[in-house]
N, C-alpha and C positions, 0 to 999 in steps of 0.2 A: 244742782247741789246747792244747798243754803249755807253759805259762810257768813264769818261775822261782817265781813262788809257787804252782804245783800241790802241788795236798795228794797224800798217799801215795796216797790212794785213786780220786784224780784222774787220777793218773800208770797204778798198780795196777792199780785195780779195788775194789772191797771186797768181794771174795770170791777165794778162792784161782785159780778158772776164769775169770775175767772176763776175761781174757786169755789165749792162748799164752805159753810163756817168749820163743818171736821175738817176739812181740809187745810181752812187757813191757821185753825188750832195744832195741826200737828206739823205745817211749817214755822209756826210763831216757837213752839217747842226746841226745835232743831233749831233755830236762829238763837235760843237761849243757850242752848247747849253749846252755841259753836259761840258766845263770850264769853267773857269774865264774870265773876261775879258779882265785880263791883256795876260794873255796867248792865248787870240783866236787873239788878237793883235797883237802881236808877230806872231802868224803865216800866219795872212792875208799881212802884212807888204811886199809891192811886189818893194819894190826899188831893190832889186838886179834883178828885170824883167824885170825894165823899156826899152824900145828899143829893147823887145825879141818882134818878130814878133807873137809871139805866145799866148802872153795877153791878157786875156779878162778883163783890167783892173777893168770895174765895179763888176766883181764875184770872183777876185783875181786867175781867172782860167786859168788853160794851155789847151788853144783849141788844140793842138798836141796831150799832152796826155788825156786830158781828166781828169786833176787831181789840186788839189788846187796851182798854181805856184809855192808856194816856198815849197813841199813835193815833194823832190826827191824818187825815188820808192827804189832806190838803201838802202839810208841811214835812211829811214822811218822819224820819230822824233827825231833821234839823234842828226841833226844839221838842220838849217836852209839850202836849198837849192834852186835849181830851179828845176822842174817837168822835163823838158825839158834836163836838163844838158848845158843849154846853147846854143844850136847848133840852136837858134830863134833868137841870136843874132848878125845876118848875116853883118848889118855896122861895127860893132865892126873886127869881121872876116875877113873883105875884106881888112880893115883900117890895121891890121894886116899883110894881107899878102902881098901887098900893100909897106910896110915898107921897108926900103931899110934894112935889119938888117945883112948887110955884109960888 
């Protein structure tokens, strides 16, 4: 049963297969349902996504991993993250290297 303190790996799995993506979609759901609102807020909240190629803006979802955007696997709920680590956010990247920074 998924309560509001389920760990990532609770909710997850701790392996990338331990689930389907339906799967991890309909206990990502139930972990929304079982907080607050201000806290399911905060974690659907996908501005540090925006321009990640990887967005599924309407589901707040990382089509790469397969996991809510901003839930890093790495750092679970300890901080806000990106699913991805970033690496969807390819203009940024090129913009980057691009740079004359010598």
């Amino acid at each position: 049963m998924i309560t509001a303190k389920s760990t990532f790996e609770e909710i997850f799995g701790d392996y990338s297969n331990a689930y389907t993506e339906e799967e991890r979609k309909e206990r990502w759901e139930q972990w929304k349902k079982a907080n607050s609102q201000s806290t399911v807020k905060y974690w659907i909240d996908t501005q540090a996504c925006h321009g990640c190629i990887h967005l599924d803006l309407d589901n707040a979802w990382c089509k790469d991993f397969g996991l809510p955007c901003t839930v890093n696997p790495m750092f679970g709920f300890s901080m806000l993250g990106m699913a991805c680590g970033g690496c969807g956010l390819e203009k940024q990247q090129m913009e980057l290297f691009s740079a004359d920074l010598f």
